[in-house]
C-alpha positions, 0 to 999 in steps of 0.5 A: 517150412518145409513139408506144408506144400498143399496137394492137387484135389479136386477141392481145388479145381472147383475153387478155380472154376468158381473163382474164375467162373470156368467150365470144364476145368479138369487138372492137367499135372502139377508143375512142381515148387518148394513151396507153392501148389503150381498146377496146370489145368485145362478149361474152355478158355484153354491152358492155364497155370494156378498158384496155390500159396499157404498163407502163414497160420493156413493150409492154403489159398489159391490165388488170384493170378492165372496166367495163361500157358 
C-alpha cells in the first residue's frame, strides 16, 4: 500500500493539541516513514514525536502514543 502516507497539516496539529490537551503545539518537521506520518512537534511540554497510522479501509488516525524526544 504504497502511496497512502498522510501529510503534515495543520488538521493534524489541532488533533494532537486536542488529544493530549497541549498549548502552543507548532509542527517542527516530518521525521520520515514508508508508511506511517512521524512528526516532530514542539509544545509547552517540550519536543515530542506523533505517529499518524492509516487504519486500513481510512486516510489515517493519529495515535495515542507521543513519546517524548
Amino acid at each position: 500500500m504504497s502511496g497512502v502516507r498522510a501529510a503534515a497539516t495543520g488538521e493534524w496539529l489541532n488533533l494532537v493539541r486536542h488529544e493530549y490537551l497541549l498549548n502552543d503545539v507548532t509542527f517542527v518537521r516530518d521525521l520520515g516513514g514508508n508508511f506511517n506520518l512521524n512528526l516532530q512537534v514542539s509544545a509547552d511540554q517540550g519536543t515530542l514525536v506523533v505517529r499518524v497510522a492509516p487504519e486500513s479501509g481510512q486516510g489515517g488516525s493519529a495515535g495515542r502514543s507521543a513519546g517524548g524526544a
